[in-house]
C-alpha positions in Angstrom: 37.5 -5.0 9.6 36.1 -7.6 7.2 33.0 -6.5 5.3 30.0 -8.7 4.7 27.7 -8.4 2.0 24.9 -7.6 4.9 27.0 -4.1 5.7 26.1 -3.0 1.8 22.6 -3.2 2.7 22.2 0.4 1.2 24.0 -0.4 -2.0 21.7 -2.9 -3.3 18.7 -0.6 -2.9 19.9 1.3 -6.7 20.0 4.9 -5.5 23.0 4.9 -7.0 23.7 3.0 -10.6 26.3 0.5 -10.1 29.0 -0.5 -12.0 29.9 -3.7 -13.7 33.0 -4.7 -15.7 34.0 -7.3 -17.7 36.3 -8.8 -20.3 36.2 -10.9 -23.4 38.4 -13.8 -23.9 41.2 -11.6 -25.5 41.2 -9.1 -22.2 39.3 -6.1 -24.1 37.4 -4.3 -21.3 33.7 -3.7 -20.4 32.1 -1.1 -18.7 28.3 -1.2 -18.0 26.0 0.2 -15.6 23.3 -1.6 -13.5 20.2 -0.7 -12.4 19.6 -3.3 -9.8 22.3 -5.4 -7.7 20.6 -7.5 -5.4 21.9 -9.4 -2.4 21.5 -13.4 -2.6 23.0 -15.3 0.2 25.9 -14.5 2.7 28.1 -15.0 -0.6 26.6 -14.5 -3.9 25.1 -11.8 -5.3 22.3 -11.3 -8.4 22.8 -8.8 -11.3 19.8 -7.7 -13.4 20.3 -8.5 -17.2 18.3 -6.0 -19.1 20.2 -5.3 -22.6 23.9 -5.6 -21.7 24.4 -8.1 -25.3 28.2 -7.5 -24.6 28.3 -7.8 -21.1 26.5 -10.9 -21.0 28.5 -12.5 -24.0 31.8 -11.7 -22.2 30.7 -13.4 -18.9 29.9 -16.5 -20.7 33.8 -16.0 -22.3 35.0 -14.9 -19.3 33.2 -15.7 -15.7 35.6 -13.4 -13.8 33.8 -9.8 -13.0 34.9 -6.5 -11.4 31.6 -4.4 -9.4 31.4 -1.5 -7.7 28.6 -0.1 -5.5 28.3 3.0 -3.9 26.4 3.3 -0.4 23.1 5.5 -1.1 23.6 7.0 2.5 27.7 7.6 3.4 28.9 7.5 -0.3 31.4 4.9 0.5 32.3 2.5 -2.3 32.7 -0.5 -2.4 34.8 -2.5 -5.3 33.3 -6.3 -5.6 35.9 -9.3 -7.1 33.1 -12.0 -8.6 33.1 -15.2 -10.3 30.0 -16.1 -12.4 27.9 -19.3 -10.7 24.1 -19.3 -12.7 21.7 -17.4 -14.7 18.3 -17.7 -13.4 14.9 -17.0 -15.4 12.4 -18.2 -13.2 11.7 -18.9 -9.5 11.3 -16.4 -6.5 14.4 -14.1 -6.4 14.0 -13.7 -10.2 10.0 -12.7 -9.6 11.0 -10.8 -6.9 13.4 -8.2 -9.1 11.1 -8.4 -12.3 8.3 -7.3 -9.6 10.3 -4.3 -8.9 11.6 -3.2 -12.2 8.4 -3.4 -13.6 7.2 -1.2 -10.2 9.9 1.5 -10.5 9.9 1.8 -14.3 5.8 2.2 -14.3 5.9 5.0 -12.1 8.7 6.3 -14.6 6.6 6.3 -17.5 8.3 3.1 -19.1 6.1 0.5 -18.5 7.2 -2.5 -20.2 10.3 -0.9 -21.1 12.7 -2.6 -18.2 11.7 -5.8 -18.4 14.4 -8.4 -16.7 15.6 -10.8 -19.3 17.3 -13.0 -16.6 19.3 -12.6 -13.3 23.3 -13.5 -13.2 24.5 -14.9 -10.2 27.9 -14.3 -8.8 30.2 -15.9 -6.3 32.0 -12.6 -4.2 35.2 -13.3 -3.9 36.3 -10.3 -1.8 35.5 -6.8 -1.0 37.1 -3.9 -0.7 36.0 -0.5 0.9 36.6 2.8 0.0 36.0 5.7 2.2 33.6 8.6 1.0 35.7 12.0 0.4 32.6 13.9 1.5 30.6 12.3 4.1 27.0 12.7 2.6 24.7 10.8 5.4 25.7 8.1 8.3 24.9 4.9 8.0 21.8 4.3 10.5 22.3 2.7 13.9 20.6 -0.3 15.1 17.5 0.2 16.7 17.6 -2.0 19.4 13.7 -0.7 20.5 12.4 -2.2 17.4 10.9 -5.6 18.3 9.5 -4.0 21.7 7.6 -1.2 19.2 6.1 -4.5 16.8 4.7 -5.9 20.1 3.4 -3.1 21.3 1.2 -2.4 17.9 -0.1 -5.9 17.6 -0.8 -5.6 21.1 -3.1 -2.5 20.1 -4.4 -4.1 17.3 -5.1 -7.4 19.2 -6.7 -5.6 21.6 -9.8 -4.0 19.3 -12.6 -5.9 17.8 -14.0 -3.6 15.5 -13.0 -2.8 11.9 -12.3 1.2 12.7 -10.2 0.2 16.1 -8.2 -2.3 14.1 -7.2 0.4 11.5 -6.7 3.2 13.6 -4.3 1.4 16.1 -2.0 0.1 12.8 -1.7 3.6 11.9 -1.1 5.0 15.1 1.4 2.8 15.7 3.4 3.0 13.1 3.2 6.6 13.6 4.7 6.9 17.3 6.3 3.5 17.3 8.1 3.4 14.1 8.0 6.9 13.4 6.3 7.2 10.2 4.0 10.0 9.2 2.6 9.1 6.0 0.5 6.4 4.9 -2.6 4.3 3.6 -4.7 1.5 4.4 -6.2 -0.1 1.4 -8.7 -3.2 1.2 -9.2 -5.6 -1.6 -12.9 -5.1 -3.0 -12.9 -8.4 -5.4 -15.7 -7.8 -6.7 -14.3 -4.9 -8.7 -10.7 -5.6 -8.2 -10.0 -2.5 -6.9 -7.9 -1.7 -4.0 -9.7 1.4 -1.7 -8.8 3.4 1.0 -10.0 2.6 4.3 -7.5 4.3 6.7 -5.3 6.9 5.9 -2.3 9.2 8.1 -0.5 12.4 7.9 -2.4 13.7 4.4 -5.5 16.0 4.1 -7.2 15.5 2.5 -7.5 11.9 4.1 -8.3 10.1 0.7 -10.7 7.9 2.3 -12.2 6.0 -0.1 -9.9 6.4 -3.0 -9.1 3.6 -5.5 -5.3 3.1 -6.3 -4.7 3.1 -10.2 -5.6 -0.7 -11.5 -2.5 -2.7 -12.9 0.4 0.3 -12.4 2.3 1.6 -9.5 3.8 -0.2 -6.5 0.7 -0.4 -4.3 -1.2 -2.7 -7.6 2.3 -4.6 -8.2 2.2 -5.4 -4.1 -1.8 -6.7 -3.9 -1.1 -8.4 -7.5 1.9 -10.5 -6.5 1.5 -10.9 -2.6 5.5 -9.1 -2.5 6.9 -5.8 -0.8 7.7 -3.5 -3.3 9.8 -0.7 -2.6 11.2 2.2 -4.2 14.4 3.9 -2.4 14.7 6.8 -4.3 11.8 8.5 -6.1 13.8 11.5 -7.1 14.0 10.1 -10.9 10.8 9.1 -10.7 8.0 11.1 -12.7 5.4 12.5 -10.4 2.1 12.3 -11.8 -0.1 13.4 -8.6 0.9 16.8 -8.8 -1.9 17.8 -11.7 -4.9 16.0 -9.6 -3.3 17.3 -6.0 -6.0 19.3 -4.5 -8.2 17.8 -7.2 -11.2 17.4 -4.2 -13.7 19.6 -5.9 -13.8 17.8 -8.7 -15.6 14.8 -6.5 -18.7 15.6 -7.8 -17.7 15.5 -11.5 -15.6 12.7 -11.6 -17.0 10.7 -8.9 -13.4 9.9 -8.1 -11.6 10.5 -4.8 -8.2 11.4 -5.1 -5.0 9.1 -4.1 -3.1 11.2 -1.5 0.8 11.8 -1.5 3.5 13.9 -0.6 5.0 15.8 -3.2 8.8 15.5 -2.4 8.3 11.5 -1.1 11.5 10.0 -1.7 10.8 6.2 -0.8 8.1 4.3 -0.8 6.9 0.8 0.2 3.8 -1.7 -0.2 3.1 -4.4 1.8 0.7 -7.0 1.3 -2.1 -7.6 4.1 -2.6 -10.9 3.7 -4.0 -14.3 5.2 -2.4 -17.5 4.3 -2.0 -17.0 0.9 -4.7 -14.5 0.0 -4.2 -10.6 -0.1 -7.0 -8.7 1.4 -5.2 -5.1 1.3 -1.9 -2.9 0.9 0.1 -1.0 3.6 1.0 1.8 1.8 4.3 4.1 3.4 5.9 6.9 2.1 8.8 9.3 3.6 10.4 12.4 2.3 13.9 10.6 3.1 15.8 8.2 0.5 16.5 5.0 1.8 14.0 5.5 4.7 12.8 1.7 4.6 15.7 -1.2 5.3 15.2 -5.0 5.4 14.6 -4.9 8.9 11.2 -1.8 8.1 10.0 -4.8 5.4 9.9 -7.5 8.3 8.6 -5.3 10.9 5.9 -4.1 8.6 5.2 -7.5 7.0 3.9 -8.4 10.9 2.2 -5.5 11.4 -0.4 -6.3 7.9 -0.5 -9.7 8.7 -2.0 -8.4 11.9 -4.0 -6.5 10.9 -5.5 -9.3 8.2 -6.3 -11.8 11.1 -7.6 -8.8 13.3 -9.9 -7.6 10.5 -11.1 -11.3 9.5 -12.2 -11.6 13.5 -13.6 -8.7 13.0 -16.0 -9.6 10.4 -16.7 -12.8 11.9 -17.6 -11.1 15.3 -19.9 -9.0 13.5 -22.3 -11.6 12.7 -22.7 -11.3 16.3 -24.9 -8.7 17.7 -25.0 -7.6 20.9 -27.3 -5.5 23.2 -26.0 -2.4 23.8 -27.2 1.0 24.0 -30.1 1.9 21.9 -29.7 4.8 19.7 -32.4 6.6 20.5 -35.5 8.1 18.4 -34.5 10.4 15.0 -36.3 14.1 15.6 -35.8 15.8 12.6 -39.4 17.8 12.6 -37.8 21.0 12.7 -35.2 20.5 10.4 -34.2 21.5 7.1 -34.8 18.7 4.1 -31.5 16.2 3.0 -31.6 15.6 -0.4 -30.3 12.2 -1.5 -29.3 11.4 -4.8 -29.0 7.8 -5.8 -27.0 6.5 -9.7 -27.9 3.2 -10.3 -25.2 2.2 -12.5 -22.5 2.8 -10.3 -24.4 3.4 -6.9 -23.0 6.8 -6.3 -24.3 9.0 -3.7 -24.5 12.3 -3.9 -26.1 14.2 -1.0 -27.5 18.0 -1.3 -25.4 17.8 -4.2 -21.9 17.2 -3.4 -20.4 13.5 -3.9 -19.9 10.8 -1.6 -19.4 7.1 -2.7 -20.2 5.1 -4.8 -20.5 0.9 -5.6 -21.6 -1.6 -3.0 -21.2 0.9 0.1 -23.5 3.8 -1.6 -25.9 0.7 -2.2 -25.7 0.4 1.9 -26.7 4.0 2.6 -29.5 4.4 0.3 -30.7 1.0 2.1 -31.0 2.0 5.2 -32.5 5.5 4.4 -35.1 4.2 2.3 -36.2 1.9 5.4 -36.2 4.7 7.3 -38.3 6.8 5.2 -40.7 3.6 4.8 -41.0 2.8 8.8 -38.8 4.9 10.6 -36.3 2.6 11.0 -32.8 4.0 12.3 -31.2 0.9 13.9 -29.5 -2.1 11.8 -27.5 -4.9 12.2 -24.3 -6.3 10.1 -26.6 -9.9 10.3 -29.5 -8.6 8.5 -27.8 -6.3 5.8 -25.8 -9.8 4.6 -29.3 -11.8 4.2 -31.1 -9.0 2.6 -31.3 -10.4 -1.2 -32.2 -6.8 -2.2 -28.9 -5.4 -1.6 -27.3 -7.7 -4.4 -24.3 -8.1 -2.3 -21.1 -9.9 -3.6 -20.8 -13.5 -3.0 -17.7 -13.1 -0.8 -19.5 -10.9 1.9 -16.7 -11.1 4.3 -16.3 -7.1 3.4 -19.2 -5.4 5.5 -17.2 -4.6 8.0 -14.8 -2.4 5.7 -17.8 -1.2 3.5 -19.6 0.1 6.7 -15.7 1.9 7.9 -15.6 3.4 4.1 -19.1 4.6 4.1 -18.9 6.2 8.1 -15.2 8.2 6.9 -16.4 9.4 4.3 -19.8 10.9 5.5 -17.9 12.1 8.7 -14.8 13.4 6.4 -17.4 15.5 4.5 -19.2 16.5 7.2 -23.1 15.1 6.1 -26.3 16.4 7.7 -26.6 11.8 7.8 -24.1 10.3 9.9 -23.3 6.0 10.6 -23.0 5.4 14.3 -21.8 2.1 16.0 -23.8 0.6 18.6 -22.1 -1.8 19.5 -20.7 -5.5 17.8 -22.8 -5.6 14.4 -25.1 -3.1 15.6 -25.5 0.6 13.9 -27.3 3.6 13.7 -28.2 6.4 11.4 -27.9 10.1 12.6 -30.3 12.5 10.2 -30.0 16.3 10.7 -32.7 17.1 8.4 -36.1 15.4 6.7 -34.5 13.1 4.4 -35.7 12.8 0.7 -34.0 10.1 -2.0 -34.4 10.3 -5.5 -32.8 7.7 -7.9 -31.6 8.0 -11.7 -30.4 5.8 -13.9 -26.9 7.7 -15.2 
């Protein structure tokens, strides 16, 4: 059987370190190891140059090279004869690596540390297979089902025109279509460049309206550069969730919802939700297998977030739309017990009968609307007046609401709030009060 450099998919995901050896121009040896092999074309691959001086300097002597890779799933190896074409320091497959050392090596506490110098290109001139003695995993069969399972999601997606619909049917789709359990939706607030939660599966708690950590990690290298990151094998990694896991009492002091994960996830995966070239959000995956997301999971998933982009977009743009559907009905909270509200000005956090609840533009929303109901009444709203009220300083780019008013519903529905959002209907909502509301405001 002749091998192709497509059968090694699982060696070039760096599970295991490969091997690379060289010679100088008087035939004295070389043995390094790799961190990243990566595959270019049909007939070349790309070795990551990191601080092999020797390595480097004998390739340059001598372009002839020796590599062995070892499949991350069977153990089967695989022994490489190259010929060095080109060194690349620039341009898309060179971005693309840098993107993930600097990923993998963040998470590992060496930030800055990994940094690709350049990529060496080399011609394969053959490839030769050696079986594993013990057979550690089989290599995955071809899942024939897949492209029926994409339609069927962005049929579900297609199919809803409001921002919690839209979220919920991703999810649940990649949950009994593609067999995922784990995972986050997360949407680009500019405004604060931060990337929150909006939809979450599989953890508790949910993590609605978390932030992901600002310039580290895979999900802030996949918003920041518009690429897939992945990491195949997390095992080396340092964990750093285990010390806030569980962390969801401390809401109301740090006014900070904690990131979910699972503690033994093995691979992980970031895909941008884009349109054209702007990235509104991160898919966020994670499984407890290694090597759980192939080439074929980044395409499949790169469709899914686009879809989800253009359905949210509609979304928004429908919302400016209202339309006249069932009324919500009168507020009868005579009997009830009182609500206290607690407004911070200087981040807009919400606190209500003491326990936290959100904060920045979206705890601006809810104190709105209460307020105008203490001062009329007033329990119905729509998306079209909350964008032209001045009062509500909301960012330029207000194509948001949708996924402010999603936030701000999970979160007061996660925590179980005497004051509840409910839709009505396209850019129509309601509040729900189970108690005599009172809102106080403070500066800190």
């Amino acid at each position: 059987m002749t091998l192709a450099l497509a059968d090694l998919e699982a060696c070039f995901e760096g599970v295991i370190p490969s091997i690379i050896c060289t010679a100088d121009a008087d035939g004295v040896p070389n043995i390094s190891y790799l961190s990243h092999v990566v595959m270019v074309d049909d007939g070349h691959v790309g070795l990551s140059n990191q601080f092999f001086a020797k390595t480097s300097s004998n390739i340059r002597l001598n372009p002839q090279a020796t590599l062995f890779l070892v499949d991350g799933r069977s153990g089967e190896q695989f022994r490489l004869e190259l010929i060095f074409a080109y060194s690349l320091e620039t341009g898309p497959l060179f971005d693309h690596l840098s993107l993930q050392l600097d990923a993998s090596s963040a998470q590992n506490g060496m930030s800055g540390v990994m940094r690709l110098r350049n990529l060496d290109v080399f011609r394969v001139v053959t490839i030769d297979a050696f079986p594993a003695l013990t057979v550690v995993g089989a290599r995955p069969r071809e899942d024939r089902g897949r492209l029926a399972a994409v339609a069927s999601i962005v049929d579900a997606i297609t199919s809803e025109t409001e921002a919690d619909g839209i979220v919920d049917a991703a999810l649940k789709g990649i949950r009994d279509r593609l067999g995922y359990h784990h995972g986050l939706l997360l949407h680009l607030y500019q405004e604060r460049d931060q990337l929150v939660v909006i939809g979450s599966l599989g953890y508790q708690p949910s993590g609605i309206g978390a932030d992901a950590p600002s310039g580290e990690g895979i999900i802030s290298a996949a918003a920041a550069s518009g690429r897939i990151v992945k990491v195949s094998d997390a095992s080396r990694l340092q964990r750093f969730t285990a010390a806030v896991r569980d962390s969801s009492s401390d809401e109301n002091r740090t006014r900070a919802i904690h990131l979910p994960s699972i503690d033994d996830s093995m691979s992980q995966i970031a895909v941008p939700v884009s349109v054209g070239n702007t990235t509104r959000g991160v898919l966020f995956l994670e499984s407890r297998e290694r090597l759980a997301f192939t080439r074929e999971d980044e395409a499949t998933l790169t469709v899914v977030a686009r879809t989800v982009a253009l359905a949210l977009a509609l979304s928004e743009r429908l919302s400016q739309e209202t339309e006249p559907d069932s009324k919500a009905g009168p507020v009868d909270v005579g009997l009830a017990g009182v609500v206290t509200v607690q407004h911070h000005a200087f981040d807009d956090s919400v606190f209500i009968d003491g326990a936290y609840v959100i904060k920045g533009v979206a705890g601006r929303l809810l104190v709105s609307m209460l307020e105008q109901h203490l001062a009329n009444g007033r329990t119905e709203f729509t998306n079209r007046e909350i964008r032209l009220d001045a009062g509500l300083r909301l960012p330029d780019l207000k194509d948001n609401l949708e996924t402010r008013l999603l936030l701000l519903r999970r979160r007061l529905d996660e925590k179980q709030m005497p004051i509840r959002i409910v839709p009505l209907g396209r850019g129509r909502l309601a509040l729900r009060l189970d108690g005599r509301v009172q809102v106080a405001r403070a500066g800190g």
